[in-house]
N, C-alpha and C positions, 0 to 999 in steps of 0.2 A: 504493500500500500504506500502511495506515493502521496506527502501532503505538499500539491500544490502554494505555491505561495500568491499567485492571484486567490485560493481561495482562505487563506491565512488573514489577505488584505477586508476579506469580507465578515472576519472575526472581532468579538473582543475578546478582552484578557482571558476570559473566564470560560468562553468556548477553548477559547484556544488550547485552556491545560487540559478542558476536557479531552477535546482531540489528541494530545499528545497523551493522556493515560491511558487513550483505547491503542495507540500505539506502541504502551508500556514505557514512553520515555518517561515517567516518574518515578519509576524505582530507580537501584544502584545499579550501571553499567559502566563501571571502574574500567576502562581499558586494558585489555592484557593484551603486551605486543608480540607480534612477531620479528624475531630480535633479526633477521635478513631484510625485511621490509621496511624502507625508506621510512613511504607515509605510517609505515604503525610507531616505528621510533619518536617519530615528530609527534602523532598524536599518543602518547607515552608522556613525553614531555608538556605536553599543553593539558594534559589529565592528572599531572603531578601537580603540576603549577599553580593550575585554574581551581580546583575541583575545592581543596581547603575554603577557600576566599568567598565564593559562592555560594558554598551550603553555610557557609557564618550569614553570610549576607542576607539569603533566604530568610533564615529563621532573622533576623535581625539582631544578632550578636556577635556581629566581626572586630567592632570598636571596642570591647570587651577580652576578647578570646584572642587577638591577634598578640604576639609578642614583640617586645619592644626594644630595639637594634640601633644604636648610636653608634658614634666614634668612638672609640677609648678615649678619655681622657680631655673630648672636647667641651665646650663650656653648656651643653645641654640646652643646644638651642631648641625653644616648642613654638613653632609657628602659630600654631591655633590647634585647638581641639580635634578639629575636623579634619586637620591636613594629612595624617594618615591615614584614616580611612577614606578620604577622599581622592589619596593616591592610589591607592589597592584599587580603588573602585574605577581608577578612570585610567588608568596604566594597561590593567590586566583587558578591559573590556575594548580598548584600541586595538590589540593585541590578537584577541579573539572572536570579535564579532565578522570577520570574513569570513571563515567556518561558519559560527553559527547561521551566516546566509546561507546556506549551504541547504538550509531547511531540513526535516526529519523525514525518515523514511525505513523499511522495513528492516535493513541491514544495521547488523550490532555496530556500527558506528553511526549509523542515522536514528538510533533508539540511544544509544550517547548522546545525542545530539538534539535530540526531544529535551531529555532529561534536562539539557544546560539550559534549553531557552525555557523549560520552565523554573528553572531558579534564575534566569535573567529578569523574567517579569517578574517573579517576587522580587528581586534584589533591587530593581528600577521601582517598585511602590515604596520599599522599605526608605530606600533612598532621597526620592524627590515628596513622596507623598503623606509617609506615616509619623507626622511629627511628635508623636508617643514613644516610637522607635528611637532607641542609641544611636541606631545606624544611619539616621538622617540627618545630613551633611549640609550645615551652615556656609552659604556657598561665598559670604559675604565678610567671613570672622578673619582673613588674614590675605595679607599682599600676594603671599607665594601661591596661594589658591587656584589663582588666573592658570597655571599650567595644567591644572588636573581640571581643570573644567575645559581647557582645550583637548584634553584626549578625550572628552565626552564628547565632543564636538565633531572629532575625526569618527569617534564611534558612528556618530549619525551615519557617517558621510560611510562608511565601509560594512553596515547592517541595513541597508536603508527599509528593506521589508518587513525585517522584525519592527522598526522603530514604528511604518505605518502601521503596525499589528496593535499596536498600544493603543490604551485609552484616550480620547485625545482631551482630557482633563491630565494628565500627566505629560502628556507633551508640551502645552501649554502652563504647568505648571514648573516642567523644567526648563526650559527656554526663557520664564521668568528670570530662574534663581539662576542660571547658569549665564547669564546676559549680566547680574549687576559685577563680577567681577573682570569687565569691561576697562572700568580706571584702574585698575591693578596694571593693566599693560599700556598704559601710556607712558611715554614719554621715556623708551628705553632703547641702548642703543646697544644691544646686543642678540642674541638668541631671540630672545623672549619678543622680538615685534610678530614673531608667526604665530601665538599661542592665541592672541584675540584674532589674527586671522585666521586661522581653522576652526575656530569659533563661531566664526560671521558666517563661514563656507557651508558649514557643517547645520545651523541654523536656514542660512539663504537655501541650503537644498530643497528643505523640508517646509518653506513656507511661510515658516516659523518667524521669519524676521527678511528686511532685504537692504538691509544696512549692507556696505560695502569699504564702508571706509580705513579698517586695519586692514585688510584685506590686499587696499592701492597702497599702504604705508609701507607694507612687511615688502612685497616686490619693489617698491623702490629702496628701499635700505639695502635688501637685499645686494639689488643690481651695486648698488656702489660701491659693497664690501666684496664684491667676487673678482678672487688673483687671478683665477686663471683654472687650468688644467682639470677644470671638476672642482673646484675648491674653493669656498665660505668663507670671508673672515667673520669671527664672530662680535662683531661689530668690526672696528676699523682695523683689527689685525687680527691674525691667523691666527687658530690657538691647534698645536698637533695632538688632535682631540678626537671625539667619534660624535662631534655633534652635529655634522654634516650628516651623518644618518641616525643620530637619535632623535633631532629637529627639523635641520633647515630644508635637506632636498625633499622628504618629506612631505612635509607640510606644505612647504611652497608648492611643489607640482602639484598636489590635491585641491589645492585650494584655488589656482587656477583653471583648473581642471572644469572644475567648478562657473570660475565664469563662462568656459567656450561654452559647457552646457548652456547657461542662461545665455548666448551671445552678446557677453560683456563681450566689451573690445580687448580688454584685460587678457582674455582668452587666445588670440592670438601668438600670444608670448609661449604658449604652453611648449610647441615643441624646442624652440630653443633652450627651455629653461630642463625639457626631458632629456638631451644629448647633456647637459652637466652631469645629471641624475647618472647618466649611464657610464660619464665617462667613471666617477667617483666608485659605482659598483663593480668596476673590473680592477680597480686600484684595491677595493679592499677585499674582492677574490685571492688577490695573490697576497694578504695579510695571512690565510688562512695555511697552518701548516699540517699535513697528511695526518698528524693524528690527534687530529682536533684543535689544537693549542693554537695563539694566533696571536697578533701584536699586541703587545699591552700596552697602551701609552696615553697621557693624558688622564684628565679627572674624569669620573663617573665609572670606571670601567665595571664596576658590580653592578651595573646592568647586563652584564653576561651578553647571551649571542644576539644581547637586543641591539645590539653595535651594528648587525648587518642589516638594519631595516631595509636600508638602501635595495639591496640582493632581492630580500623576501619581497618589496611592494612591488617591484619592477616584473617579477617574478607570478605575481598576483596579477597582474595587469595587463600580462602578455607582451611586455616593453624590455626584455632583456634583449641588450645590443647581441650583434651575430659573433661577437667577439667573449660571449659569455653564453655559452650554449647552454640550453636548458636542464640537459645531463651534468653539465660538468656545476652548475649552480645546487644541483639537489645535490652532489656529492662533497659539494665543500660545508652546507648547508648540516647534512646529513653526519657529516665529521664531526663537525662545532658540538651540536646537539647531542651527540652520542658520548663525549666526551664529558659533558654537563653530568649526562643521567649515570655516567657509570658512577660518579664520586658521591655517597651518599650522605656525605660533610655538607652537601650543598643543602639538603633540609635541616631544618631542627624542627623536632615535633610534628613534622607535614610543612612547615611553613621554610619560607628559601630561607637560607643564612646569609650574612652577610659575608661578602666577599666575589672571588672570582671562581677560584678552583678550591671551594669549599669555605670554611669559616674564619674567613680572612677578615675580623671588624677595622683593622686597621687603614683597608682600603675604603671604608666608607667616606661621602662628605662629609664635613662637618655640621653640616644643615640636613641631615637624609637622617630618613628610618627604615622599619621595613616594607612598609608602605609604599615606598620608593622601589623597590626591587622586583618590583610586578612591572617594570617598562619592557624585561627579558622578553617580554612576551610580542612584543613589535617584532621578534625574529621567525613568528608560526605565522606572519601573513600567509603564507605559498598553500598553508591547510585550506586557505577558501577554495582553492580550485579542488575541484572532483578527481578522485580517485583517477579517473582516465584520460586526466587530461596530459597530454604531453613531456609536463615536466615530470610527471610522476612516470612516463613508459618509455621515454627515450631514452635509449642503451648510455649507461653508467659512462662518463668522461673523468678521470685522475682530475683533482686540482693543480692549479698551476705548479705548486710547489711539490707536490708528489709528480709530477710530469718532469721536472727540471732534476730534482735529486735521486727520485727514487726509480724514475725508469731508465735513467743512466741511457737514452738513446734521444736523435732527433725525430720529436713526434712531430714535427711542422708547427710547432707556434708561432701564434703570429706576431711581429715584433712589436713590442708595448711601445706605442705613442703617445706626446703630448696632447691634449684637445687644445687647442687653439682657434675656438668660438670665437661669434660674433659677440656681441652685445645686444642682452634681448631686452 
């Protein structure tokens, strides 16, 4: 049994779980992988990751039950109340809601997949609607806010069916509260000009608002800080960081994306601003070392394989350049992740630890918790696409660094160029 998603659109909340319990997505379908299988690995790792955070959420006691992961040592910054569950909640769900489009259906991974969207809609009332609830997230209580309410924003923009599935008293009640932390992102001259534009994009989709105006800010800042060869500064200078795909190309591409749809003019820009996107994901291809392990450098890196968003959206989108073939992207993809799940230091109690390769606190920000460490999840984009789709069945390709050192022969690589773009 196949549940349509034009006929999901004709649901509410409350059909909707019914539908998915005759489906049996309400019970436990814990994923057990098949350890040769690409996509069971990946989806291994997003059933590790996801599944804790969720079922807190559901019941609404994640702000409660979550454990509490700082820096050693640093001066115990608390943003607000809300700012860790409001990270978990909007990290993980950017993360995951390509999948969830995915829709439910009769196979043990589409009975998975019932299950999560219905603790998505509980987690989405508990959150924007039941102000009785713990777990409902003060969207107005702290400056740093404005980012977790941009990955709710990219969520719109990457579930967009589930979100029409919703009530529209909670769309419109979230689009309220997710709208006043708007002046949190004024007037900044770094990363953070895209976070109210994925915001605006992620709203403008849905209807919801058609404001545009961070939107035109973040691509023009953009353009001014960009050196060259695929690469962001983040603000006026370059920082050798992964914020070019925990953020900027990102967000940027989506959100203009966004206007070609509406035929903003804004939208023209998109493909030039998508050949950055691409050159930047073959640059950090060859970060990527044959047995998993891969360049560490810069702040934030305990966001784990969330560094390769770049890979996974491009990946999602069907926009990986011919210079990153779709095999050889599941295979570097598929290293990272496999690498993650074999070290069991990386949970504590079910939930991630901090760190890279296991419980490294000392790699935290000094401003992060664990709330923060659900961004990992920006690296399972590639799960939206189906089972058969290409990237999942095209014959296995070596990474570039297993192709160089470990096949000791010339396989025809092609020799790595600068991009040297226009200006878009």
């Amino acid at each position: 049994m196949k549940l349509k998603m034009r006929e999901v659109l004709k649901m509410d909340v409350y059909k909707l779980v019914l539908c998915l319990a005759i489906l049996g997505g309400v019970g436990c379908h814990q994923w057990k992988p098949k350890t040769d299988d690409p996509r069971s690995i990946h989806l291994q790792a997003l059933d590790r990751i996801a599944r804790p955070v969720l079922e807190h959420l559901s019941r609404g006691d994640l702000a409660t039950a979550m454990i509490n992961q700082t820096l050693p040592g640093a001066p115990g910054i608390i943003l607000c109340p809300s700012y860790r569950l409001s990270a978990a909640f909007g990290r993980l769900f950017a993360g995951i809601a390509p999948w969830l489009e995915l829709g439910a259906d009769s196979t043990t991974e589409g009975q998975m997949r019932a299950e999560y969207i219905n603790l998505t809609m509980k987690a989405f009332h508990n959150v924007f609607m039941n102000e009785s609830c713990t777990d409902f997230i003060h969207w107005n209580q702290c400056h740093a806010i404005i980012v977790e309410a941009a990955y709710v924003g990219h969520t719109l923009l990457r579930m967009p069916t589930i979100v029409k599935a919703m009530p529209d008293g909670l769309k419109l009640k979230m689009a309220t509260n997710i709208q006043t932390t708007y002046k949190m992102g004024e007037s900044v001259s770094n990363n953070w000009c895209n976070f109210p534009s994925i915001l605006q994009a992620g709203l403008w989709y849905h209807n919801l608002s058609n404001r545009t105006d961070y939107i035109y800010e973040a691509i023009k800042l953009q353009e001014s800080w960009y050196k060259g060869d695929g690469a962001y500064g983040d603000g006026v200078h370059f920082h050798f960081d992964q914020y070019n795909s925990y953020v900027m190309h990102p967000l940027l591409v989506d959100a203009v994306s966004v206007c070609a749809m509406k035929n903003d003019p804004m939208g023209a820009k998109h493909a030039c601003l998508l050949k950055r996107m691409q050159r930047w994901a073959v640059v950090q291809e060859r970060m990527i070392h044959p047995d998993g392990s891969y360049l560490i450098v810069g702040r934030s890196e305990h966001y784990r394989f969330g560094a390769f968003q770049s890979i996974s959206q491009l990946a999602l989108q069907g926009q990986l350049p011919a210079n990153l073939p779709k095999g050889k992207a599941r295979t570097a993809l598929t290293a990272v992740i496999s690498r993650f799940l074999s070290n069991p230091d990386n949970f504590i109690d079910g939930w991630l630890s901090a760190g890279v390769n296991g419980h490294q606190p000392s790699m935290m920000n000094p401003y992060g918790d664990t709330g923060a460490l659900y961004l990992v999840s920006l690296g399972l984009l590639q799960l939206g696409l189906p089972a058969t789709d290409p990237f999942w069945t095209d014959p296995a390709i070596n990474c570039t660094q297993a192709q160089i050192w470990q096949e000791g022969k010339d396989v025809g690589l092609t020799l790595d160029e600068a991009y040297d773009g226009p200006v878009c």
